[in-house]
N, C-alpha and C positions, 0 to 999 in steps of 0.2 A: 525501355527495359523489358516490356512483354514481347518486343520484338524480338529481342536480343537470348530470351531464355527459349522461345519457342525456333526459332533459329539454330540455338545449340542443339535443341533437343533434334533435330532435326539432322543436324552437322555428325550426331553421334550415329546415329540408324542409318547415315548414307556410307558412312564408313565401316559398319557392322555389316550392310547388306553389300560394299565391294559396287557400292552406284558412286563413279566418279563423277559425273555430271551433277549428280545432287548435293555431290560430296562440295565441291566447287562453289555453288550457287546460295547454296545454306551458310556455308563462311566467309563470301565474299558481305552477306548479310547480317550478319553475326558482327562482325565486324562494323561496316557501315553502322549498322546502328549504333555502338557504342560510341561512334565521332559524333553521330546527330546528336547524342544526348548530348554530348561535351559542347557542341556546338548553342544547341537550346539553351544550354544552361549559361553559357560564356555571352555577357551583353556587349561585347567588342569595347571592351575598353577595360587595361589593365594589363599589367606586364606576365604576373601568374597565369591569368587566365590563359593566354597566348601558349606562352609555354606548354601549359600542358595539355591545349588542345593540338600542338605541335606535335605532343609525343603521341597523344593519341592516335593521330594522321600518322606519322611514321611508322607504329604497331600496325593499325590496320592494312598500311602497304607491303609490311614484312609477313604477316600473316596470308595474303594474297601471296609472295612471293614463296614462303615454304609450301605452296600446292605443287610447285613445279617439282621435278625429279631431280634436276640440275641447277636449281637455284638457291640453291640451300645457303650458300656462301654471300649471296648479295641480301638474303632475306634475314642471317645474322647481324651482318654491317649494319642495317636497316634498324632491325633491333635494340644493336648497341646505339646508335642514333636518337632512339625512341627513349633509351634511358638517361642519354644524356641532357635530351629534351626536358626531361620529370625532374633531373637534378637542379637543370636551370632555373626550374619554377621554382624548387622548392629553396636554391639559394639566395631568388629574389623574395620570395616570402620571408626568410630568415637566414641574413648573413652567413655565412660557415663559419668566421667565427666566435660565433655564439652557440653551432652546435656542441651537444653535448657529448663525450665522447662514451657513453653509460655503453650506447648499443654496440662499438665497435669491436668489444669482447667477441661474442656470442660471434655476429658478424664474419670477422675475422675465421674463427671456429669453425664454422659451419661455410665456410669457404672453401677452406682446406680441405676439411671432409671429402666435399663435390669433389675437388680437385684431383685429391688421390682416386676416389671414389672411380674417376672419367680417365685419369690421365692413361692409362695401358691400353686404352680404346679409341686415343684422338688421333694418333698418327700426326701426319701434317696438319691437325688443325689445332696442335696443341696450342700456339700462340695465342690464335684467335681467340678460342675459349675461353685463355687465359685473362684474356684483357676484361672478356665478354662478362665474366664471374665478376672479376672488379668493381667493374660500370653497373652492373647491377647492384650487388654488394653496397656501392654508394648511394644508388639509387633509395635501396631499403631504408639505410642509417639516414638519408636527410628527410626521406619519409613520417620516420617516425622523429626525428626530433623535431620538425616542424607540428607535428599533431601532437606531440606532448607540451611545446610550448604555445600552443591554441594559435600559432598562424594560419593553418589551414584544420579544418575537422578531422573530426578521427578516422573518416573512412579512408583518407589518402594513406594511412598507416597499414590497415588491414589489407586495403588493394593492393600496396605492394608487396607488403608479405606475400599472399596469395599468386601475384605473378610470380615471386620466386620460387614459391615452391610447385606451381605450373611448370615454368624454366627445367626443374629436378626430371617432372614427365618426361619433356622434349627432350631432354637429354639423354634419358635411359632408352628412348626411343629410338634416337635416331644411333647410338653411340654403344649402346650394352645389349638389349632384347628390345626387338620390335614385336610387339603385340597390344591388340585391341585395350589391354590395359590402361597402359599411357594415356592411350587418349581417353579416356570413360572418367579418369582422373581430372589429369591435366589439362583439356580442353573447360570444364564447367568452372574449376581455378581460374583458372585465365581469363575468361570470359567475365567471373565474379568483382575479378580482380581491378579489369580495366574500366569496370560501370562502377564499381564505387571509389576509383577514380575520377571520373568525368562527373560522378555528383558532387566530389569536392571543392568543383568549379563553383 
């Protein structure tokens, strides 16, 4: 975890200072660490644990792949991969149906939102997007019903909230206005997101 914040911190001033090399090597770090934890934490036995040391491993290679200028497309796939991994856990932790549908409101809502929000700005990548909010979107809701029905701790709730609204950064980023903002936000989200994650292991 100290690695992972001092890392960040790190990942933010190499992109503030316009140094892609450091930019690179602090996020390839950032990342790693958060799998180590998942991994530390995960005793290799157990179907959740797998899973969402699974998605973990997927995030951290899709985050490696949004460095590139031209890989933006296989490092969303990635992504969406990444959340379908967390859903798996969280459907082995707790059947789907027995989720509660309390959270799909809000959910739902705040989907849309993003959607109008992005959609005048995705051009050809409207589909992907589209599925991308979903797969997340699901991601969130078994999140939190799992941690309100005490199969997994509460942090797996929080983490994903947090990645979602990380997600909101990247998007505004890559999709609306690019500026140092996004990231000053949405990288220490993300980053918060995926460790108290991988302590739910």
């Amino acid at each position: 975890m100290a690695v992972t914040v001092g890392a960040v911190a790190l990942l933010l001033a190499a992109i503030r200072a316009g140094d892609r090399v450091r930019e690179v090597v602090s996020k390839a770090a950032a990342s790693a660490s958060f799998v180590a934890l998942g991994l530390v934490r995960w005793d290799g036995d157990g179907t959740v644990g797998a899973w969402l040391v699974l998605g973990l491993v997927l995030c951290a290679a899709g985050d490696l792949l949004l460095l590139g200028r031209k890989t933006f497309d296989p490092g969303l796939a990635t992504f969406l991969l990444g959340h379908v991994a967390y859903i798996g856990a969280f459907a082995t932790a707790l059947p789907p149906v027995r989720w509660s549908w309390l959270p799909v409101l809000p959910l739902v809502a705040a989907a849309s939102a993003a959607a109008r929000w992005l959609w005048p700005h995705l051009g050809r990548r409207r589909l992907p997007v589209a599925v991308y909010i979903v797969a997340i979107s699901v991601m969130v809701w078994g999140a939190c019903v799992v941690a309100s029905a005490g199969a997994l701790p509460w942090t797996v709730a929080v983490g994903a909230t947090l990645f979602y609204l990380s997600d909101l950064a990247v998007a505004r980023h890559r999709f609306v206005k690019a500026e140092f903002l996004n990231r000053g936000i949405g990288l220490p989200l993300y980053y918060a997101g995926q460790v108290l994650i991988a302590m739910s292991i």
